[in-house]
Gaussian input, Z-matrix of N, CA and C with variables (Angstrom, degrees):
# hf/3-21g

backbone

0 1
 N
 C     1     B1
 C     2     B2     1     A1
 N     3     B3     2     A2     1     D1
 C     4     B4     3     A3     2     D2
 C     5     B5     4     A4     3     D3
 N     6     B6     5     A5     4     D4
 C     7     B7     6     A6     5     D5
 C     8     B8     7     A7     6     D6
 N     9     B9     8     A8     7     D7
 C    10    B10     9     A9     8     D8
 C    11    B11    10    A10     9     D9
 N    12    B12    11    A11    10    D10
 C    13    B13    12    A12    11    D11
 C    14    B14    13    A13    12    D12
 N    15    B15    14    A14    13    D13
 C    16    B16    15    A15    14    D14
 C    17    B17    16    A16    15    D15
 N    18    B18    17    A17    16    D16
 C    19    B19    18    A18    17    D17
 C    20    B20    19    A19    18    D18
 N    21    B21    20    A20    19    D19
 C    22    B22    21    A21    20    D20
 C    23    B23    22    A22    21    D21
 N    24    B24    23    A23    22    D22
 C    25    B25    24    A24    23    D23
 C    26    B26    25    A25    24    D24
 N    27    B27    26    A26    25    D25
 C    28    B28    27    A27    26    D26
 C    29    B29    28    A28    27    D27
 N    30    B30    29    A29    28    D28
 C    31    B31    30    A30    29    D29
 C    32    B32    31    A31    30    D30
 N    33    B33    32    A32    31    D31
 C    34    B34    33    A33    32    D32
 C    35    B35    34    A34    33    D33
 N    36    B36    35    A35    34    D34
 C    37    B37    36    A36    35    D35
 C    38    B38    37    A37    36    D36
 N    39    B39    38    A38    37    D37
 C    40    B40    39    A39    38    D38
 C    41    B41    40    A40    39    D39
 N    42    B42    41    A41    40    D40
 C    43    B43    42    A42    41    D41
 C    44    B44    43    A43    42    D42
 N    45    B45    44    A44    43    D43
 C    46    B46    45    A45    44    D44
 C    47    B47    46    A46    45    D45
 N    48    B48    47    A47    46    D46
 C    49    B49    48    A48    47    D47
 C    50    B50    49    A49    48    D48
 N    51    B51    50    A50    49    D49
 C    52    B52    51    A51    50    D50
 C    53    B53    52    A52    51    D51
 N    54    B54    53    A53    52    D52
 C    55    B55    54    A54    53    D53
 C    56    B56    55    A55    54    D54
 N    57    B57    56    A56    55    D55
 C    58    B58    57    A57    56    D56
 C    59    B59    58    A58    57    D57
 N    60    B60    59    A59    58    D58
 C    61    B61    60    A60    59    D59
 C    62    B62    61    A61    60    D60
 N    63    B63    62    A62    61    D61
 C    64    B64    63    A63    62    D62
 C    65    B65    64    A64    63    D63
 N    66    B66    65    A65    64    D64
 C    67    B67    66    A66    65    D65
 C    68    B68    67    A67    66    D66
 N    69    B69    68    A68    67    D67
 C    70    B70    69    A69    68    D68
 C    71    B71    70    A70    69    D69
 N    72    B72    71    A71    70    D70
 C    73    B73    72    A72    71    D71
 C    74    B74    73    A73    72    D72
 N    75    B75    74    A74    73    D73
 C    76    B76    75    A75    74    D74
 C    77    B77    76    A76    75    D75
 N    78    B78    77    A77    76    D76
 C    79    B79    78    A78    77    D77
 C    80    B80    79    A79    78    D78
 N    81    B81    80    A80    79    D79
 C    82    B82    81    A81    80    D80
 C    83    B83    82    A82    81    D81
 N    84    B84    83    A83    82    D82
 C    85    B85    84    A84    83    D83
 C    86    B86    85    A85    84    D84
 N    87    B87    86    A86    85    D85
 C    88    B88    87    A87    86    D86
 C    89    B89    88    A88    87    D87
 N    90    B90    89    A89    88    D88
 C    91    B91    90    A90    89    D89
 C    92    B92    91    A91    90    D90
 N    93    B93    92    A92    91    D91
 C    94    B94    93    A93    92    D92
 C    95    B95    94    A94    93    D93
 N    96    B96    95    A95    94    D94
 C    97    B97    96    A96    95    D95
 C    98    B98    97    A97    96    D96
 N    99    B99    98    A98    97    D97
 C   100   B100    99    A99    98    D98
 C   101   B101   100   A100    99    D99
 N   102   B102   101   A101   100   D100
 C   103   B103   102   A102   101   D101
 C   104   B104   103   A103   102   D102
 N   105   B105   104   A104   103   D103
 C   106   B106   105   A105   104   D104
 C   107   B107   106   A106   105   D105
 N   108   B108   107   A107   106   D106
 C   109   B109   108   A108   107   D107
 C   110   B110   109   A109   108   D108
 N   111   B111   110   A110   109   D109
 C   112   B112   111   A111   110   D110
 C   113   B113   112   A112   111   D111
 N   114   B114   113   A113   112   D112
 C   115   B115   114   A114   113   D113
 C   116   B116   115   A115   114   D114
 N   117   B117   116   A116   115   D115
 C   118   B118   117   A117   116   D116
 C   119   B119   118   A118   117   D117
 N   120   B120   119   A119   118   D118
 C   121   B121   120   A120   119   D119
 C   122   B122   121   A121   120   D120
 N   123   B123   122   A122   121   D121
 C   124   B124   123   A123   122   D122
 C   125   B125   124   A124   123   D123
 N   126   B126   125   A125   124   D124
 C   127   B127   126   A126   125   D125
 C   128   B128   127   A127   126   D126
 N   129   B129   128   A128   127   D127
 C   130   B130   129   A129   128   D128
 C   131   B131   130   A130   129   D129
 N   132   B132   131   A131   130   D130
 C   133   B133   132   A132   131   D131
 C   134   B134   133   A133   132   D132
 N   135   B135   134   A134   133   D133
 C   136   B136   135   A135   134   D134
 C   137   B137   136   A136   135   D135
 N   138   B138   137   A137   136   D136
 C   139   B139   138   A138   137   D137
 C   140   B140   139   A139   138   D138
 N   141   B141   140   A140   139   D139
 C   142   B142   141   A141   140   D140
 C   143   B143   142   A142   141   D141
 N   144   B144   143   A143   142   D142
 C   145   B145   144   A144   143   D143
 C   146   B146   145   A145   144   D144
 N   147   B147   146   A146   145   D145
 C   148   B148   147   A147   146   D146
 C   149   B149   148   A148   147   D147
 N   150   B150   149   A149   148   D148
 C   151   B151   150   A150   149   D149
 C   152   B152   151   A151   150   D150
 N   153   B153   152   A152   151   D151
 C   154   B154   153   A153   152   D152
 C   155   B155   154   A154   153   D153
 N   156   B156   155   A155   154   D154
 C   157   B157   156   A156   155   D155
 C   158   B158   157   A157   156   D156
 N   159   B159   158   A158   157   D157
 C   160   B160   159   A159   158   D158
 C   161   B161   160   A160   159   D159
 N   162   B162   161   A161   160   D160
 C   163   B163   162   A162   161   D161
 C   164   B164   163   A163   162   D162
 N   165   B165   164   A164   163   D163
 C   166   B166   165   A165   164   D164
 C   167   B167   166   A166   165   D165
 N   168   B168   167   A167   166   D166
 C   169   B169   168   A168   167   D167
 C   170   B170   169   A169   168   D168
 N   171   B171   170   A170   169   D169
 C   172   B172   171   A171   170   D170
 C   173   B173   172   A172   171   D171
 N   174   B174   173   A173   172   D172
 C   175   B175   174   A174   173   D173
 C   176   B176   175   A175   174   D174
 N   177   B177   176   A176   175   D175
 C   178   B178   177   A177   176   D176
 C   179   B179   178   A178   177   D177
 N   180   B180   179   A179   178   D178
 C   181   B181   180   A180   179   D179
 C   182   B182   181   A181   180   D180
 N   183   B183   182   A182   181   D181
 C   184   B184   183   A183   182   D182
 C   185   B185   184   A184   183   D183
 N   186   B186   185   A185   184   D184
 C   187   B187   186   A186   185   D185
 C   188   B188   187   A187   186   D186
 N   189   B189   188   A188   187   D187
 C   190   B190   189   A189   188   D188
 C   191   B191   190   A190   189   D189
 N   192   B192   191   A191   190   D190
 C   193   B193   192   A192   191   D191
 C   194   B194   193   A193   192   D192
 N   195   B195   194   A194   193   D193
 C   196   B196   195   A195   194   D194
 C   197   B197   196   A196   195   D195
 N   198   B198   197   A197   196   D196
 C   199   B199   198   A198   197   D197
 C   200   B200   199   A199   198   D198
 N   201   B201   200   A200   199   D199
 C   202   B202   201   A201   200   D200
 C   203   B203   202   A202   201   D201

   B1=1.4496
   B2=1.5250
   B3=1.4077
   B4=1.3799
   B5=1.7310
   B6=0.9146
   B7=1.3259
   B8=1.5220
   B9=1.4068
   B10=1.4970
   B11=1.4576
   B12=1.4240
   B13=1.7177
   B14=1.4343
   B15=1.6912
   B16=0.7579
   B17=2.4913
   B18=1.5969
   B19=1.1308
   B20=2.0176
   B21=1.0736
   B22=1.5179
   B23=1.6365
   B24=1.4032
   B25=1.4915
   B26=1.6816
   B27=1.7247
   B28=1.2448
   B29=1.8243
   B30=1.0340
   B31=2.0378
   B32=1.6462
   B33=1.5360
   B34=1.7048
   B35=1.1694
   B36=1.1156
   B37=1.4882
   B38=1.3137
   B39=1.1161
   B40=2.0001
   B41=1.3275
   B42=1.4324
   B43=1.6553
   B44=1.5290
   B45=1.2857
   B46=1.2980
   B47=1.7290
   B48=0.7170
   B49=1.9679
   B50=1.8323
   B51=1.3174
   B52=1.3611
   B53=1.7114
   B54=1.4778
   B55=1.4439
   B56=1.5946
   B57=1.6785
   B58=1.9613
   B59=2.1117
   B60=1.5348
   B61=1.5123
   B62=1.1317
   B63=1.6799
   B64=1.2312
   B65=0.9142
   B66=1.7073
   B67=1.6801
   B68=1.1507
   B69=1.7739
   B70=1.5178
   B71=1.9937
   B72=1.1722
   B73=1.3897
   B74=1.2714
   B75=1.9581
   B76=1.3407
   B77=1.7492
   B78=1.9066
   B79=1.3575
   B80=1.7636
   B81=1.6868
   B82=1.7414
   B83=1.9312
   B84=1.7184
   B85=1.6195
   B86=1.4418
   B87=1.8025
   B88=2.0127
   B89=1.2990
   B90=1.2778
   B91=1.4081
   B92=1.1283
   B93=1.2330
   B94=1.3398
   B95=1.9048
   B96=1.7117
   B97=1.1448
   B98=2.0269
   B99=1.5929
   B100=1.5931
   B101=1.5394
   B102=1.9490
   B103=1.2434
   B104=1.8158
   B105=1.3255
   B106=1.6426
   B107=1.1396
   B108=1.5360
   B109=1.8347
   B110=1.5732
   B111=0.9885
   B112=1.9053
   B113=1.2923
   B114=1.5460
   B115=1.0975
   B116=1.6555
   B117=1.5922
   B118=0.8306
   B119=2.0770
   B120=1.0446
   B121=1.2670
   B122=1.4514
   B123=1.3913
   B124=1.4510
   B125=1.5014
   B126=1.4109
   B127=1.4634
   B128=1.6468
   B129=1.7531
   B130=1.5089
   B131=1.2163
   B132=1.4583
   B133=1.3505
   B134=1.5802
   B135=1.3760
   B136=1.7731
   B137=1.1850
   B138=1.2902
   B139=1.4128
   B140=1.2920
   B141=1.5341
   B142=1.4538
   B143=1.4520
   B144=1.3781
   B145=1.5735
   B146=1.6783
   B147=1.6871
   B148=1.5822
   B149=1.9893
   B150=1.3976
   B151=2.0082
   B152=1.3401
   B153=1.1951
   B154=1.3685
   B155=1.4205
   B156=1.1939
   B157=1.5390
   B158=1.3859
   B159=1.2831
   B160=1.5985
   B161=1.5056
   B162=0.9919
   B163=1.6221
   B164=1.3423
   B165=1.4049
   B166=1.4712
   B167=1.6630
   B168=1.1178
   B169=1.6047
   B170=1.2214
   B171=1.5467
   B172=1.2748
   B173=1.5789
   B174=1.3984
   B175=1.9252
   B176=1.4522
   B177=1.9144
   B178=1.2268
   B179=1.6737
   B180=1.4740
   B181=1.3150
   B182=1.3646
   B183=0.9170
   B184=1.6569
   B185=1.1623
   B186=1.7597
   B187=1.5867
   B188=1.8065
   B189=1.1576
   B190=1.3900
   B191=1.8674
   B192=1.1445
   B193=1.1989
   B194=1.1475
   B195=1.6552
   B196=1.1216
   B197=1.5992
   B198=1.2823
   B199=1.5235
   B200=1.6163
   B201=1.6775
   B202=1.8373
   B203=1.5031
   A1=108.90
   A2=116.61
   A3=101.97
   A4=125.60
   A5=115.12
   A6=151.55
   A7=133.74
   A8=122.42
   A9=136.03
   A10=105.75
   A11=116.81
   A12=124.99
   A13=86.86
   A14=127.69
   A15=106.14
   A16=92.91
   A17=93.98
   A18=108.88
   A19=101.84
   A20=116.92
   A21=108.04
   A22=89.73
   A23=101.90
   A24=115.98
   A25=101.49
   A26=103.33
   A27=104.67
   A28=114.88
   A29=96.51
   A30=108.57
   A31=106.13
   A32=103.44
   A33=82.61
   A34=95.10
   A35=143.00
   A36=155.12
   A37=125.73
   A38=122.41
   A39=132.14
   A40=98.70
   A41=116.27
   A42=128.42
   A43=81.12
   A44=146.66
   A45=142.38
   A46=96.70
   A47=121.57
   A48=121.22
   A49=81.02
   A50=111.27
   A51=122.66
   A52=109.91
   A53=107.53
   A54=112.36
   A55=124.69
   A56=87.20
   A57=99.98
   A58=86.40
   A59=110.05
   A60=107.14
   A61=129.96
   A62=111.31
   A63=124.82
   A64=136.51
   A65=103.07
   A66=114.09
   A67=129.68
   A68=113.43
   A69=126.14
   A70=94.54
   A71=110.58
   A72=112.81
   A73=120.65
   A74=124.65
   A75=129.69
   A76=83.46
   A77=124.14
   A78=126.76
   A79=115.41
   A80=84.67
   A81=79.85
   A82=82.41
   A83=96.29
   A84=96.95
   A85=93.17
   A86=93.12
   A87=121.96
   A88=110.65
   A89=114.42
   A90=118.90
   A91=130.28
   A92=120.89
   A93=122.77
   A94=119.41
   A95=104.27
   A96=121.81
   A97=109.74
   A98=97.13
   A99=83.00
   A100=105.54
   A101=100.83
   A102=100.25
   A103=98.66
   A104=127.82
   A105=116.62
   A106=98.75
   A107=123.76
   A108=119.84
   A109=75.27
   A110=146.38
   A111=156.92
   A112=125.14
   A113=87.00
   A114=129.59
   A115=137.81
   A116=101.63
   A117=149.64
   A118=99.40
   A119=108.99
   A120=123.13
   A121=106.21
   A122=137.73
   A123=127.61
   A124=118.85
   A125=117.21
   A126=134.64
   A127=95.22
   A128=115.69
   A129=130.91
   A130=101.59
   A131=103.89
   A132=114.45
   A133=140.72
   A134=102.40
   A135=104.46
   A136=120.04
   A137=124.34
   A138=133.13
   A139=138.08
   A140=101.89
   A141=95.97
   A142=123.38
   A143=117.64
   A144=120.61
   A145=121.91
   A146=88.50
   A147=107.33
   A148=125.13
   A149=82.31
   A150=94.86
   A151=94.57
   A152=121.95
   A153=122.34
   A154=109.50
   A155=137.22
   A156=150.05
   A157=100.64
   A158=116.80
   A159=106.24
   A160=112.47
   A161=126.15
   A162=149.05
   A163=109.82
   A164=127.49
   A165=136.50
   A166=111.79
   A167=113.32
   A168=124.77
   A169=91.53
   A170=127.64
   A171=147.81
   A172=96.20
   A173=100.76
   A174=102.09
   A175=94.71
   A176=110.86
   A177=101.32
   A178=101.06
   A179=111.75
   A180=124.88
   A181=134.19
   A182=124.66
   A183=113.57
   A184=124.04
   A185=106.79
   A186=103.42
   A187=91.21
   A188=104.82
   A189=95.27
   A190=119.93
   A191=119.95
   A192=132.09
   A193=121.49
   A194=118.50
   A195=132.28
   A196=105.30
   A197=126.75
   A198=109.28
   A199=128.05
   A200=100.85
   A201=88.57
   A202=116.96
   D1=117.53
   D2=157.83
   D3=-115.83
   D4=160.65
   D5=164.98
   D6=-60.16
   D7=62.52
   D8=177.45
   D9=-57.72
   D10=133.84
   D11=158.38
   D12=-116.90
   D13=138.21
   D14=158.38
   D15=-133.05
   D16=150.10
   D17=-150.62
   D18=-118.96
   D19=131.00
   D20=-155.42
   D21=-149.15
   D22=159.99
   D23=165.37
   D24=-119.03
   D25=114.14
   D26=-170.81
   D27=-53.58
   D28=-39.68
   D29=-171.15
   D30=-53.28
   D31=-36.16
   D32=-174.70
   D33=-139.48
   D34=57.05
   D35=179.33
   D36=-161.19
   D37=-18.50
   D38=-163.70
   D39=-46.26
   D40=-55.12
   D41=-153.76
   D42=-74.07
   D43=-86.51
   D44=-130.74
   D45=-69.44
   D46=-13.40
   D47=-150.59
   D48=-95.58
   D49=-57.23
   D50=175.91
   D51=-29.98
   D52=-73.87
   D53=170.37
   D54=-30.73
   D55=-48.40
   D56=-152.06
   D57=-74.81
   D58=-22.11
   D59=169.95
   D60=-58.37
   D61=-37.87
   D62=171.53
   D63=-53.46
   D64=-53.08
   D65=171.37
   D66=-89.82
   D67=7.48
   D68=163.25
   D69=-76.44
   D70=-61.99
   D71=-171.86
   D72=-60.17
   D73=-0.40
   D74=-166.73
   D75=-94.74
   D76=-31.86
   D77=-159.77
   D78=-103.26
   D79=-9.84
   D80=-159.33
   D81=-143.50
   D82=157.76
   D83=-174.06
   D84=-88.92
   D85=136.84
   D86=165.93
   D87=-17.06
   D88=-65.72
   D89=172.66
   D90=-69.67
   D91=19.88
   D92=170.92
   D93=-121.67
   D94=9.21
   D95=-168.13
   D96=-133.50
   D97=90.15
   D98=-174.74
   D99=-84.08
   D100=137.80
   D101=164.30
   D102=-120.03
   D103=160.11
   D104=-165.96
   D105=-66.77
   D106=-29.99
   D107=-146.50
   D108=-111.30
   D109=43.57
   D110=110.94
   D111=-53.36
   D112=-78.24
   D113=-152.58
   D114=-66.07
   D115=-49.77
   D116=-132.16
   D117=-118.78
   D118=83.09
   D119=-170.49
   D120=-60.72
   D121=138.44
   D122=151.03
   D123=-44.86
   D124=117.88
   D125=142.08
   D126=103.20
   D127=22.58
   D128=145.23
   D129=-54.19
   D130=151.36
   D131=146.84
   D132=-79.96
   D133=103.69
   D134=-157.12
   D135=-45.13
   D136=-52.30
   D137=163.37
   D138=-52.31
   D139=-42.30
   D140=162.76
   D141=-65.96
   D142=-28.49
   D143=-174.27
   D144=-75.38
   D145=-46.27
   D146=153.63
   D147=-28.94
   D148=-40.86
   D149=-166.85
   D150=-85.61
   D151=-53.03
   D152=-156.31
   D153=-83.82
   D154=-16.04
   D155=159.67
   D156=-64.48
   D157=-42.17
   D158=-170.16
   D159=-88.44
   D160=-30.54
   D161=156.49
   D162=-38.20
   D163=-42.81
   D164=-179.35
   D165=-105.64
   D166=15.90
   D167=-169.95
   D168=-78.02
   D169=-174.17
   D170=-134.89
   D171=-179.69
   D172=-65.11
   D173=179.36
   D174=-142.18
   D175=132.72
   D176=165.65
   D177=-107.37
   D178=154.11
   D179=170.53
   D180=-97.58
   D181=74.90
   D182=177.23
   D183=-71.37
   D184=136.84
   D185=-171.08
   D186=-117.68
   D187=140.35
   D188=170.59
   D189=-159.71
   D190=90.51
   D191=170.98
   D192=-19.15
   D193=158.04
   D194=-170.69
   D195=-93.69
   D196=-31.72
   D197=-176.97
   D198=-63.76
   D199=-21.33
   D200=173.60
   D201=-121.54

């Protein structure tokens, strides 16, 4: 089983990170791929979930756009 973090800059990336979510989750099970706007329950603690998702990762992904 592995363990996706995947890590994005919403401003110039949202749309592509979205995709690259899709077709991780078409190959690999939902729950095995954190994205925050997943993940990330209302009135969690962001940080703590943030650390500990990445701590148990397997592969982290950074997505990061060209505009900034």
């Amino acid at each position: 089983m592995s363990k996706i973090f995947i890590s994005y800059r919403r401003k110039d990336s949202a749309g592509t990170t979205g995709r690259l979510y899709d077709y991780l989750k078409a190959n690999f099970k939902e729950e095995d791929i954190f994205l925050d706007t997943k993940a990330i329950a209302a009135g969690d603690n962001f940080e703590n979930r943030i650390q500990s998702h990445i701590n148990e990762c397997d592969l982290f992904i950074a997505v990061i756009g060209s505009k900034f």
